[in-house]
C-alpha positions, 0 to 999 in steps of 0.5 A: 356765244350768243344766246337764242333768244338774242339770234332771233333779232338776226333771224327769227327762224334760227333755234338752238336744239341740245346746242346745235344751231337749226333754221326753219327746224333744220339742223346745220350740222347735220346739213354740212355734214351731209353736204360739205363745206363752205355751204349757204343756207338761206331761209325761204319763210325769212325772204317771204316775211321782208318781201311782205312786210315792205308790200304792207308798209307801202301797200300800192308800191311795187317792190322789185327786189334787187338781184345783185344781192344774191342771183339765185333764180330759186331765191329769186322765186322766193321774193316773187312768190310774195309779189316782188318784182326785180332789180337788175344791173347787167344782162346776167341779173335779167337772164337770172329775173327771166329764168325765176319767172318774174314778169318783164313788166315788173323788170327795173334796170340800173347801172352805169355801163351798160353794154350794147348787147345788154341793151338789146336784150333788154329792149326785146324784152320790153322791160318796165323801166331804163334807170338811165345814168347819163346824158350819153346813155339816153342818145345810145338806148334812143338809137337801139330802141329805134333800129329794133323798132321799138320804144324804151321807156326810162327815168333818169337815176338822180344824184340828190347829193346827200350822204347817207352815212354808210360806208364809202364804196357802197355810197351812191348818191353824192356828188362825187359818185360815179352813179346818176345824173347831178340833181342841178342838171336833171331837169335839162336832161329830162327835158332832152329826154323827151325830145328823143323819138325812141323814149318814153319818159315815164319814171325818176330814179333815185338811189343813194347808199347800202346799208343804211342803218340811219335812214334820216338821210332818205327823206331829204333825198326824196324830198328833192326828188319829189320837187323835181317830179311837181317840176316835170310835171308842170311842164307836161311830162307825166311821171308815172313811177317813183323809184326811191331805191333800196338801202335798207341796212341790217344787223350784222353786229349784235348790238346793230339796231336795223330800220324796218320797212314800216319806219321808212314808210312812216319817214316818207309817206308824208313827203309823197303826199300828192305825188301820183306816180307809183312807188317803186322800192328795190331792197336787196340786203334787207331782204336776203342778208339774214336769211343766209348762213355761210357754214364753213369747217376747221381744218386747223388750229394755229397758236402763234403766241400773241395771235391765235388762228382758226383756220376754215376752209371758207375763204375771201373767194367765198365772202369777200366783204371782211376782205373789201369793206373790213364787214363784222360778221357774227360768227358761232360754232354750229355746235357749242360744247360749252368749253373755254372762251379765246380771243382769235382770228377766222382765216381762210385758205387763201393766199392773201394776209387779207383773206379772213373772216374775223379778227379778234374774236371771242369764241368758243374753243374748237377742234378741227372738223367742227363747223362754224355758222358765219351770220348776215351772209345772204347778201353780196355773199355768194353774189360776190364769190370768185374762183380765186386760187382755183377754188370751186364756190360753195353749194347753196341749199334753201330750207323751208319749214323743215325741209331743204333742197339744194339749189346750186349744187358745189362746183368741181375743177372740171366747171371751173376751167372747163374746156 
């Protein structure tokens, strides 16, 4: 098991007291017991400390946190209450930004397949900035903005054609991606942009991968989006915002080294040097990834002989990323008893030979009903959740300096096939 002073690297609010695990002073088991299992549980001091340490590593920028990590308006709230903005990619991350009180203003939109509907709520709204993703995207949005009557202002999501080094399905800013505009042909878009009478061209995009562990590949990526802005700008365009994107990896494996805002700061600012624009960064992962416990029971115990299982009752429905991306994440009993070490997988109750949490573990011996901590699931956990098997989702609870509160109650059957 590792010790507290090594689970302080993951969060510096986790604790170990007579061997139960605690955030922000609260006790895990005593909230699983209260509450049941699966149950989130993020850290409100942890998402404030991200969000302040990008505002005082890149002092003028403005910091839109990346909603699709975890939607959670009382999560959201959080992020805001230290100056953060959001970014979006659907209707829904709008309606969720809206209802926790970030300011439109301060509203940046992504993705590649946006519909007519989510266009038009965003257009009424008067959001900051389309990131638009292709030559088709800015002649649809130039049609809605005109029959609403109204201007929307945009940038164009450039494709820098560089590999960030992570792992394939969350890589975005290379050629082959579905993501963006190439980096060759983003000038003639831009200048196509300008001719539009319903936009306003006011910002360039770039985004290139998630969980960045290495962040060496981001200064090439701005440096080409920094040529591309002198380049508009000779030609009369005002670029007004720089949106560089999120990415920012975190540890999910002990032995995980994470990049902080203040080392991507000393990286790039040299490369801003003389660019005008206003910087816009969109963390998600590294704002909410280690604020989030998943904590999850045992109902069983299975010894197979050369394979032994522990089976909880968190699933693939409930974190998806081992099943989708083979994702390590740390897991621990809430309470250690000091008993024998085994090697074994943490599997779910979902009918899927893919459905677990950890495979070949070394971990404390358990006995069925205690409880099990899975780290670094504040982030594409909850967001990512599903109804698989006709499974309600997990309650999400925030604990905040030695108080918590539940901010998404547990769902029942009734919620999940409704009327």
């Amino acid at each position: 098991m590792l010790k507290e002073f090594e689970l302080k690297e993951f969060n510096s609010y986790i604790d170990i007291r007579n061997g139960i695990l605690h955030l922000e002073d609260v006790s895990l088991k005593e909230l699983a017991r209260e509450l049941g299992t699966p149950l989130y549980v993020y850290s409100a001091s942890f998402i404030r400390d991200k969000v302040r340490a990008y505002r005082e590593a890149f002092e003028d920028a403005l910091i839109c946190y990346a909603v699709k990590a975890n939607f959670n308006p009382e999560v959201i709230k959080v992020a805001l209450s230290e100056g953060a903005g959001a970014d979006i990619v659907s209707g829904g991350e709008l309606y969720a930004a809206l209802k926790a009180g970030v300011p439109a203003d301060r509203i940046v939109y992504a993705g590649v397949g946006k519909t007519v509907k989510e266009l038009e709520y965003a257009i009424d709204k008067e959001i900051l900035m389309f990131n638009v993703e292709s030559k088709m995207e800015l002649e649809v949005l130039d049609q809605i903005a005109g029959s609403l009557g109204k201007k929307a202002r945009v940038a164009v999501r450039v494709n820098p054609d560089v590999n960030p080094k992570t792992h394939p399905y969350i890589s975005t800013g290379m050629k082959k991606s579905k993501f963006g505009v190439d980096i060759d042909t983003a000038f003639e878009e831009y200048i196509y942009a300008s001719r539009l009478p319903n936009l306003e061209v006011v910002g360039i995009h770039c985004h290139i991968g998630s969980q960045l562990l290495d962040i060496s590949p981001y200064r090439e990526a701005v440096e080409k989006v920094v040529n591309l802005y002198h380049r508009l700008r000779k030609e009369g365009i005002e670029i007004r915002y720089l949106d560089i994107g999120g990415g920012l990896g975190i540890k999910y494996r002990p032995e995980d080294r994470e990049p902080t805002p203040h080392q991507l700061a000393e990286l790039l600012l040299p490369v801003l040097e003389g660019v005008e624009a206003k910087l816009i960064l969109e963390p998600g992962r590294s704002i909410t990834g280690n604020a989030g416990i998943l904590i999850t029971q045992v109902q069983f115990l299975k010894d197979k002989g050369i394979k032994h299982f522990i089976i909880v009752d968190a699933g693939m429905n409930d974190l998806v990323r081992p099943a989708i991306y083979d994702a390590f994440h740390y897991v621990l009993p809430v309470e250690s008893k000091g008993r024998e070490h085994i090697i074994a997988d943490v599997v779910g109750p979902i009918c899927e030979t893919g459905d677990f949490l950890a495979k070949d573990r070394r971990i404390e011996n358990l006995d069925r009903g205690d409880f099990l901590a899975v780290l670094s699931a504040g982030a594409y956990g909850f967001a990512m959740s599903s109804h698989y098997n006709v499974r309600p989702r997990a309650a999400e609870v925030l604990v905040d300096r030695g108080s918590y509160r539940v901010i998404r109650e547990r769902e029942d059957y009734d919620y999940i096939l409704g009327p």
